[in-house]
C-alpha positions as CSV (number, residue, x, y, z in Angstrom):
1,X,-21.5,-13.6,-9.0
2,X,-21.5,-15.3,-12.3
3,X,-20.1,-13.5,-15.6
4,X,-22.9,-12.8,-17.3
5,X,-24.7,-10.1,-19.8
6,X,-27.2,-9.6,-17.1
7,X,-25.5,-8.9,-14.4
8,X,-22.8,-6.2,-16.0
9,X,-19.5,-8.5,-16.2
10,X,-17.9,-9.0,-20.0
11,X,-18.2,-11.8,-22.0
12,X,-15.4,-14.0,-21.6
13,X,-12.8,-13.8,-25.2
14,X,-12.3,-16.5,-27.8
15,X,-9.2,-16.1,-29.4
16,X,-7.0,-19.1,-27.8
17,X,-4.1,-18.8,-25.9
18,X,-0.1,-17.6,-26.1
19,X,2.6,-19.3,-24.1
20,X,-0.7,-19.7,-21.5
21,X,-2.5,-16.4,-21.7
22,X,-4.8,-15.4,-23.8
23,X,-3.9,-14.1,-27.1
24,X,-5.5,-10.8,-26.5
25,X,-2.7,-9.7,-23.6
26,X,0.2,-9.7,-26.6
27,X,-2.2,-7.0,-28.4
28,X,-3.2,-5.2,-25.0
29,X,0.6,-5.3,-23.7
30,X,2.0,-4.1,-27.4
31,X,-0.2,-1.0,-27.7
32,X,0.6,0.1,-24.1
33,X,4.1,-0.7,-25.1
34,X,4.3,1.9,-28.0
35,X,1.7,4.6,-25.7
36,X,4.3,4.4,-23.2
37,X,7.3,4.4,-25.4
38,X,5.7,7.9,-26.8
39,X,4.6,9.0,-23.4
40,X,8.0,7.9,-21.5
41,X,9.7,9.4,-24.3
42,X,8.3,13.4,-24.1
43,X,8.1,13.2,-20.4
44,X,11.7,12.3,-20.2
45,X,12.1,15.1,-22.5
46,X,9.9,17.5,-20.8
47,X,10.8,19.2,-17.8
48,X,14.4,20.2,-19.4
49,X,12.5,21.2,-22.4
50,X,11.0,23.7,-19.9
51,X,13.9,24.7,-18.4
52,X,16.7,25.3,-20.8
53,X,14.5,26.4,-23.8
54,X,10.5,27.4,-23.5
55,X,10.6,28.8,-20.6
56,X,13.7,31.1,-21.1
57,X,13.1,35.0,-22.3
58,X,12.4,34.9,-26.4
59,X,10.4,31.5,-26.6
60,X,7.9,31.7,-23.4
61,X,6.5,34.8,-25.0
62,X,5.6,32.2,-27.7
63,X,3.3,30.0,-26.2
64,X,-0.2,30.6,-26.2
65,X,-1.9,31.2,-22.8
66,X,1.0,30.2,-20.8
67,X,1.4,34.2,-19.3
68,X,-2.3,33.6,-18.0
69,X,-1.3,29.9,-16.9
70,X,1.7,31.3,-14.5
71,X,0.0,34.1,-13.4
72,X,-2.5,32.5,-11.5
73,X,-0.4,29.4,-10.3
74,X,2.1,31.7,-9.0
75,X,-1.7,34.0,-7.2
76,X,-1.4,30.6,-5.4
77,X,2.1,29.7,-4.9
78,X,3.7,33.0,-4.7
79,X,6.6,33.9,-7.5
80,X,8.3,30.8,-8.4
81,X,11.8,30.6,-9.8
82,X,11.9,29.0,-13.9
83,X,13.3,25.6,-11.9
84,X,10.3,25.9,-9.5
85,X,7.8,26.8,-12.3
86,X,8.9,24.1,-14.6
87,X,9.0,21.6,-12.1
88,X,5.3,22.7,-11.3
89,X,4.3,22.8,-14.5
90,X,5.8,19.2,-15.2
91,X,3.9,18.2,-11.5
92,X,0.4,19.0,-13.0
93,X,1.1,17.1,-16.2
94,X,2.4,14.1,-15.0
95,X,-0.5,13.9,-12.0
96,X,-3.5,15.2,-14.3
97,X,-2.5,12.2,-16.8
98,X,-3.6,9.8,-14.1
99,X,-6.6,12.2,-12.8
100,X,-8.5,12.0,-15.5
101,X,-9.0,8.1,-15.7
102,X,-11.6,8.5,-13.5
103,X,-13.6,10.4,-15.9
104,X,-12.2,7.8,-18.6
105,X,-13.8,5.2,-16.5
106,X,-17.2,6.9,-16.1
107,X,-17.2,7.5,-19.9
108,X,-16.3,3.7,-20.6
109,X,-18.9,2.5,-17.6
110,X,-21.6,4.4,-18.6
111,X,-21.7,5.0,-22.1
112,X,-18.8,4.2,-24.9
113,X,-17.4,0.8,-22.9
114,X,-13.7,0.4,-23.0
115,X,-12.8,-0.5,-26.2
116,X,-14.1,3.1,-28.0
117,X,-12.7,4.8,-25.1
118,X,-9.6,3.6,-25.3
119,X,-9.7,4.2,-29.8
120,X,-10.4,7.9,-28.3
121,X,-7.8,8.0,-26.1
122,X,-5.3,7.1,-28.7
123,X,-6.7,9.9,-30.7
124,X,-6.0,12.3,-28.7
125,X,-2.9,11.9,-27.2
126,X,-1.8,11.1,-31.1
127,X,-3.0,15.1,-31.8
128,X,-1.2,16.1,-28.5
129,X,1.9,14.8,-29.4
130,X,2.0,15.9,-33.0
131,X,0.9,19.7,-31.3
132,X,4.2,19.5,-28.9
133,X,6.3,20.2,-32.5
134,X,5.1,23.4,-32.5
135,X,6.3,26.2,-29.3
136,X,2.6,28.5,-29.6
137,X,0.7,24.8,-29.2
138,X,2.7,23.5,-26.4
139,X,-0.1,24.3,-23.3
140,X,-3.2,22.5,-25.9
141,X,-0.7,19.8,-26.7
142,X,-0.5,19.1,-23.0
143,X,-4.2,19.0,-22.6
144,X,-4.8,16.5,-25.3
145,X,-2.2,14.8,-23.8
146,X,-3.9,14.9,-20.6
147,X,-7.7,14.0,-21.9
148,X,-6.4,11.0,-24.0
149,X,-4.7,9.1,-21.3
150,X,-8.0,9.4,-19.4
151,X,-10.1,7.8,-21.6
152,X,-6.7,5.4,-22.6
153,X,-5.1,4.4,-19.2
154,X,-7.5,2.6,-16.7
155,X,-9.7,1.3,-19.6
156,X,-7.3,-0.7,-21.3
157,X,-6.2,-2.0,-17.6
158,X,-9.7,-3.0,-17.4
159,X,-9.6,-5.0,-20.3
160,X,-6.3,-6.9,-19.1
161,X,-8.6,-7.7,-16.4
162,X,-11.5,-8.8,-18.3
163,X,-8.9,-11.5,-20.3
164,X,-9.4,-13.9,-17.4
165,X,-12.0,-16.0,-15.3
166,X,-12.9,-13.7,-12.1
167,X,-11.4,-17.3,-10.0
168,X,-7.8,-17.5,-11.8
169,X,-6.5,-14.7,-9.7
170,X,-2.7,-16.6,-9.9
171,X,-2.4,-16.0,-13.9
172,X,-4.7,-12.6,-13.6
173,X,-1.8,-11.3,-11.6
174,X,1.3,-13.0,-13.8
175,X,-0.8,-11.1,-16.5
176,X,-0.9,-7.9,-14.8
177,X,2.9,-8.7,-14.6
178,X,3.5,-9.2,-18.6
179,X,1.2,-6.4,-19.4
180,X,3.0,-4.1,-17.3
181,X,6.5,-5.4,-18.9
182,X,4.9,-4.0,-22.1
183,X,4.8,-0.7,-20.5
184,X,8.6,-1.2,-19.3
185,X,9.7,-2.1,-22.4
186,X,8.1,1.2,-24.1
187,X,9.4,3.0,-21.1
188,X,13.3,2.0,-21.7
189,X,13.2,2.5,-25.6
190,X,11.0,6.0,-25.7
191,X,13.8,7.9,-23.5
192,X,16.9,6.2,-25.1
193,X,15.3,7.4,-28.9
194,X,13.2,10.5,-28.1
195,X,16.2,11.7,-25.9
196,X,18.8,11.1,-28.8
197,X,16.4,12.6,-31.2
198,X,16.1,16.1,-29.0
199,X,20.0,16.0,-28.1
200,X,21.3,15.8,-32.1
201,X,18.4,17.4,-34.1
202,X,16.5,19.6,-31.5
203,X,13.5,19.5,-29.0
204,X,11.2,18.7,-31.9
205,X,12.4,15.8,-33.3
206,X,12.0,13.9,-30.1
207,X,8.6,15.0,-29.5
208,X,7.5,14.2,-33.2
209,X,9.1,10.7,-32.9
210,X,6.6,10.2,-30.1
211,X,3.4,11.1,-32.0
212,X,5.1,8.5,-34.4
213,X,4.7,5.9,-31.6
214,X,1.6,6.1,-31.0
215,X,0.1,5.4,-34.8
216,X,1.5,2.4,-34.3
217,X,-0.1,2.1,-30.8
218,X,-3.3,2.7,-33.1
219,X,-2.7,-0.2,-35.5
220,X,-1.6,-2.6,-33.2
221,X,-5.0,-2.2,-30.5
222,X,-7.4,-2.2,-33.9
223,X,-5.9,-5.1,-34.8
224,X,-6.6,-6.8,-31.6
225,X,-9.6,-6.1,-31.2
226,X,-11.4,-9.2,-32.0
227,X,-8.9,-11.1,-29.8
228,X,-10.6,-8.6,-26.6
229,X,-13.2,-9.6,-24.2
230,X,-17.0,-7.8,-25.3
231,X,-17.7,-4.9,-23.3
232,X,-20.7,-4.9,-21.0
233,X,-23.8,-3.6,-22.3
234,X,-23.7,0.3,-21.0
235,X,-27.3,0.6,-20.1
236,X,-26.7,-2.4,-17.7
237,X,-23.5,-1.1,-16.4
238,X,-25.3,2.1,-15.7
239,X,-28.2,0.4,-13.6
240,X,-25.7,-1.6,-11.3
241,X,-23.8,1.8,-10.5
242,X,-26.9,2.6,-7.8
243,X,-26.7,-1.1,-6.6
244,X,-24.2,-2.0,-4.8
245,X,-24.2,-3.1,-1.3
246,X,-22.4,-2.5,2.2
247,X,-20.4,-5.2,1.6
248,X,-19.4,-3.8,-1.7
249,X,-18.7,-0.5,-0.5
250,X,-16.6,-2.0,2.4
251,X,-14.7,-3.7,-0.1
252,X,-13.9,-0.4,-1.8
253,X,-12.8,1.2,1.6
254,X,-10.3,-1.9,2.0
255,X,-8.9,-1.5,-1.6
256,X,-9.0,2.4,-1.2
257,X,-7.0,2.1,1.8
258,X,-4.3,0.5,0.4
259,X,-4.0,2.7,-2.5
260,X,-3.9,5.5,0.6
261,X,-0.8,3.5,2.0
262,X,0.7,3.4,-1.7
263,X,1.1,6.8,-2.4
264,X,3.8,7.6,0.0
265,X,6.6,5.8,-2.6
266,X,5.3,7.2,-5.5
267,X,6.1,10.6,-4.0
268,X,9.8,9.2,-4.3
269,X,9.1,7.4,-7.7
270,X,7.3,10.3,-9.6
271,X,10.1,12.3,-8.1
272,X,12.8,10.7,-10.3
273,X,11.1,12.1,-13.7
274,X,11.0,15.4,-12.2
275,X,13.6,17.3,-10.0
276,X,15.9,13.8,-11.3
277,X,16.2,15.4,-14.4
278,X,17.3,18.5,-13.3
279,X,19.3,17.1,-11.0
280,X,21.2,15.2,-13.3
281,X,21.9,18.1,-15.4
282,X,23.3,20.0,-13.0
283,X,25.0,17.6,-10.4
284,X,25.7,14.4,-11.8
285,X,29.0,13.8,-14.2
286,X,27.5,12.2,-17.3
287,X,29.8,13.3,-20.3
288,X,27.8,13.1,-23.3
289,X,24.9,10.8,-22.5
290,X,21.7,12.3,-22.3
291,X,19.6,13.2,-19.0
292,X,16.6,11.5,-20.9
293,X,18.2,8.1,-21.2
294,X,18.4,7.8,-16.9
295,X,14.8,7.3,-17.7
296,X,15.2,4.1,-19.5
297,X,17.0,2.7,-17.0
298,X,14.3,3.1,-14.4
299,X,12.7,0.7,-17.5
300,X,15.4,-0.9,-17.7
301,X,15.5,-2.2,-13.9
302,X,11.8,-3.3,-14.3
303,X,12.3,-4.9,-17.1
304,X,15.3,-7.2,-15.7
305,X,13.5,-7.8,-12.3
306,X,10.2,-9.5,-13.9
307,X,11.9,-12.8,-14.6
308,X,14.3,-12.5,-11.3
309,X,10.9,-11.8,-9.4
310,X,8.8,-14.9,-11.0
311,X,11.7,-16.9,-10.1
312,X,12.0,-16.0,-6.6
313,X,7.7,-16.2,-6.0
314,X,7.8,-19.6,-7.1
315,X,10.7,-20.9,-5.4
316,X,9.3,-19.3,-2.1
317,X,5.6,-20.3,-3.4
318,X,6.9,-24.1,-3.1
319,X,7.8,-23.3,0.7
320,X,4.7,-21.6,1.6
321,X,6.5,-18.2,2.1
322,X,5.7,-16.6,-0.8
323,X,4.7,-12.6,0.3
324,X,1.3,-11.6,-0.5
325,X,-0.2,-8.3,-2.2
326,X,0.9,-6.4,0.7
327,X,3.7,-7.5,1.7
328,X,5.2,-6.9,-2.5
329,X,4.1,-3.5,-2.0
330,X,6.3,-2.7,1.3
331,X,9.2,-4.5,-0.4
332,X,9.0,-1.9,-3.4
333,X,8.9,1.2,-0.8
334,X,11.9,-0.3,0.6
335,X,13.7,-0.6,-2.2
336,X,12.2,2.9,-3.7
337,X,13.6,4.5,-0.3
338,X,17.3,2.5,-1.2
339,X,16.7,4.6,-4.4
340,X,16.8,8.0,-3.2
341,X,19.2,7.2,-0.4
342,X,21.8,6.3,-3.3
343,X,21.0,10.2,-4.6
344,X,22.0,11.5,-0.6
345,X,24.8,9.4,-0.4
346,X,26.3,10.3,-3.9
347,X,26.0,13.9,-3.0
348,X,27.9,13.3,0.6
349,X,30.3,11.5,-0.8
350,X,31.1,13.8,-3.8
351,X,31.9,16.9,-1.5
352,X,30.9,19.0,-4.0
353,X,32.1,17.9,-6.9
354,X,30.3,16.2,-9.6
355,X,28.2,13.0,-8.4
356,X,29.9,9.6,-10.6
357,X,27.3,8.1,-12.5
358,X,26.8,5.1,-10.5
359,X,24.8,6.5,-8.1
360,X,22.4,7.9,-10.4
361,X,22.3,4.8,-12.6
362,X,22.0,2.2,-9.9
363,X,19.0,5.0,-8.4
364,X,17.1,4.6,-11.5
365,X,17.8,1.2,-12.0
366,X,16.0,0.2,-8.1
367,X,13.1,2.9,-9.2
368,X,12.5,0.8,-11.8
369,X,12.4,-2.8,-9.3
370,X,10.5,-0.7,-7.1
371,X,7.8,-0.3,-9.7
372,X,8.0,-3.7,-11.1
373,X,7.1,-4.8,-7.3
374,X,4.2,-2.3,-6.3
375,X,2.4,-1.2,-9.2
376,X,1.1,-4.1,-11.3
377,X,0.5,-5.7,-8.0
378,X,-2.2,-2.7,-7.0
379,X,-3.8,-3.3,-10.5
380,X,-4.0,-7.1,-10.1
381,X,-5.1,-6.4,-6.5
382,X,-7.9,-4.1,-7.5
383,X,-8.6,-6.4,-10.6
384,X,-9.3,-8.9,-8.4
385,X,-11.4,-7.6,-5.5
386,X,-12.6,-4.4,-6.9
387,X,-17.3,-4.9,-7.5
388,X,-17.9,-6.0,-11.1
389,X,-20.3,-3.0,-11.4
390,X,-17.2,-0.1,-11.0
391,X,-14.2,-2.4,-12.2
392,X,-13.5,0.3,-14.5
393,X,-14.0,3.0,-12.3
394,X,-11.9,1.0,-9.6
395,X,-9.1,1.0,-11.5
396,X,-9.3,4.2,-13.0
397,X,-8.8,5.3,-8.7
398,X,-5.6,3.5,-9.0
399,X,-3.6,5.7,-11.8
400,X,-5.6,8.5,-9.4
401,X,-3.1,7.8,-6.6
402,X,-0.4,8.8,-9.7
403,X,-2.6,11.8,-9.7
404,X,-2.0,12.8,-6.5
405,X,2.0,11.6,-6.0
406,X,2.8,13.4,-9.9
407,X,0.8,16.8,-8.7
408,X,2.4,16.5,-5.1
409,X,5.7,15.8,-6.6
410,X,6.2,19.5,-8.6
411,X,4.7,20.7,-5.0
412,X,7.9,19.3,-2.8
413,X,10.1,20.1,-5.8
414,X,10.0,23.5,-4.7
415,X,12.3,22.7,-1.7
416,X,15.0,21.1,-3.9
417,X,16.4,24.2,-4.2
418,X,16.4,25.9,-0.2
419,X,17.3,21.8,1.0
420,X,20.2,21.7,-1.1
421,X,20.4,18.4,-3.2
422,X,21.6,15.6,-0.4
423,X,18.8,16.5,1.9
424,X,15.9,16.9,-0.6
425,X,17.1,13.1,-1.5
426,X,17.2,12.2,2.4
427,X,13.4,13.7,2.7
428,X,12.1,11.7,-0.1
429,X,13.7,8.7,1.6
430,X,11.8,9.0,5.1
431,X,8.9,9.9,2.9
432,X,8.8,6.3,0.6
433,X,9.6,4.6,4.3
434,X,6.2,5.7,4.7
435,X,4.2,2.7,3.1
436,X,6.6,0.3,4.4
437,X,5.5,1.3,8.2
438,X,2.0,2.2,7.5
439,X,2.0,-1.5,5.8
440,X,3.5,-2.8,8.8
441,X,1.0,-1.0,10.9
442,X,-2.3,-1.7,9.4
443,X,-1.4,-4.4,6.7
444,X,-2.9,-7.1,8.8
445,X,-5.9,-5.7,9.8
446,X,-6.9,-5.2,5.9
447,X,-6.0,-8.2,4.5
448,X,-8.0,-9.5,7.4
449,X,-11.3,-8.0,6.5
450,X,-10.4,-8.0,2.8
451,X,-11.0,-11.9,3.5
452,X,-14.1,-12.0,5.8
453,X,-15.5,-9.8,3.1
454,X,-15.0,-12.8,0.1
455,X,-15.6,-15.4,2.4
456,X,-18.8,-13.9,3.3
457,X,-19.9,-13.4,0.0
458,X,-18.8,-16.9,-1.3
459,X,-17.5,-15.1,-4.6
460,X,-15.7,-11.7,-5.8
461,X,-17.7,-8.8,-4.9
């Protein structure tokens, strides 16, 4: 299929090249990098918020709608203890955020394209942030914060996408690599200065640094925005949604298949942010550095593995051994299992006592590699195969698997507290073992048909 007007795909951007990309990934990677240093910095903030302050008798009486909000998820859960509640609560933030690119996708598909999407993302999760200042506001601040990822998150993954000829898959995917090192780069410094913020000047201060961030975010995506592949005409876009064919929609099946396999490690991963936190606080022997800042070094560990990882492609590249899509994904499940094994075996070890901060660091740390290995790999491989005519939809189904591992993750937290802390680590380690074996088992057999289906078609889907 040839990028063209006609048949839905963006034209192709003119703004040069930087150190062999094009010059519109440094603007696409720096506003995700200030996003996620404002998201990563209230979520690493957020679930203690919830526990040792709004939550607490004298504040939760403060917060508009939230009596409403617990009655009915406890008319589905049963009562739930503040820990279980907050860790809930936390569960349907962090999964809705990457829900609602799906809807951000339609939007951007069908009528706005990516690039005002994405401007209205940024509003929004601007105004939610600001909103999290104030205790009455903190239930709409969440919902802004929810919407505006939507529209932000898979759009602007799309564009990364869009940078690049639909045949240079190789630099596509060292891309999706850099752009997702802009995330890790906003995801070490958000916790480290939000968390600092909260611990010396109060909650607030932290969460208005944040809506700080993403201003900038603001100025640095307008300013890009010539350097950005054009969007497809909508009305185009909109026509091709009712055309696609069966080999199209087997193609989908294959890439939604893998996402299917994914989601067993970001159980684990999402699972860090969540009971971690609390877990930390209560168990681990940390003096006076901040829970939050265990979040920057998940960053941190992605961060440092990028140039290890590039290193170690090529070299086994040269030999013909280096490990495709799939293969990178069950590496990261392995290592995210290594993870929360470290979590068990620092509790065992400990008898008791407080866990030494090793274990905990060094956890966070390999969550971080894990990432670095699985997820820009899922958004180069869906990049790459997903049909031009739902690219942005496609991609908006990956951050849905987050969806489903962020929601599922405040589910399972509930059993943190019944399991004790070395065997609610030891569960989450059988359960990120699951993508490894289910890549073991039916890896094969996908990439397989994954390449009858472009050989058959002669071009991407």
């Amino acid at each position: 299929m040839t990028a063209s007007i006609a048949s839905g795909a963006a034209a192709m951007p003119d703004g040069g090249e930087l150190f062999g990309h094009p010059r519109g990934l440094m603007f696409l990677a720096f506003t995700e990098a200030w996003e996620r240093f404002s998201f990563y910095g209230m979520r690493a903030l957020l679930v203690l918020f919830l526990v040792q302050e709004l939550l607490l008798p004298g504040h939760i009486g403060n917060v508009a709608g939230m009596a409403g909000f617990r009655a009915v998820v406890e008319s589905v859960t049963g009562p739930l203890s503040t820990q279980a509640f907050a860790s809930q609560l936390f569960g349907f933030y962090s999964g809705l955020v990457y829900l609602t690119p799906i809807f951000g996708g339609i939007l951007a598909d069908r009528w706005l394209g990516a690039k005002r999407t994405v401007m209205l993302g940024i509003a929004l999760m601007t105004a939610g942030h600001f909103f999290m200042v104030f205790e009455w506001a903190v239930l709409l601040a969440l919902l802004l914060l929810i919407l505006g990822s939507g529209c932000l998150k898979g759009n602007i993954a799309t564009q990364v996408g869009r940078l690049y000829p639909r045949q240079d898959e190789l630099r596509r995917a060292r891309g999706f690599i850099l752009f997702s090192t802009g995330i890790n780069l906003g995801a070490f410094g958000g916790p480290l200065v939000c968390g600092l913020l909260a611990q010396v000047y109060g909650w607030h201060y932290g969460f208005g640094a944040a809506g700080i961030c993403m201003l900038i975010a603001a100025g640095i995506y307008v300013a890009g925005l010539r350097h950005f592949a054009a969007d497809p005409p909508p009305v185009a876009q909109r026509e091709e949604q009712a055309a696609l064919s069966t080999r199209e929609w087997r193609m989908i099946g294959l890439l939604g298949a893998v996402l299917c396999l994914s989601l067993f490690m970001s159980f684990t991963y999402d699972q860090l942010a969540n009971v971690g936190m609390i877990w930390l606080a209560e168990r681990a022997a940390l003096g006076s550095v901040p829970e939050a800042w265990f979040n920057s070094a998940d960053a941190f560990g992605s961060i440092i593995a990028v140039p290890l990882l590039f290193t170690l492609w090529a070299a086994q590249a040269r030999r013909g051994g280096e490990p495709g899509d799939l293969g990178k994904i069950a590496t990261g499940a392995a290592v995210m299992a290594l993870a929360a094994g470290l979590l068990a075996a620092g509790e065992f070890l400990s008898g008791g006592a407080r866990v030494p901060v090793v274990f905990p660091l060094a956890a966070f740390t390999l969550g971080g590699i894990a990432f670095i290995y699985y997820w820009p790999t899922m958004l180069g491989l869906v990049a790459a195969h997903a049909p031009a005519k739902v690219t942005s939809l496609m991609m908006a189904l990956v951050y849905c698997t987050a969806f489903i591992s962020g929601t599922g993750s405040g589910f399972v937290a509930r059993f943190y507290e019944p399991l004790g802390p070395m065997w609610f680590w030891m569960l989450h380690v059988a359960i990120a073992l699951g993508t490894a074996l289910g890549i073991m088992l039916f890896g094969g057999t996908i990439r397989q048909a994954m390449a009858r289906l472009e050989q058959g078609d002669g071009a991407r889907c």
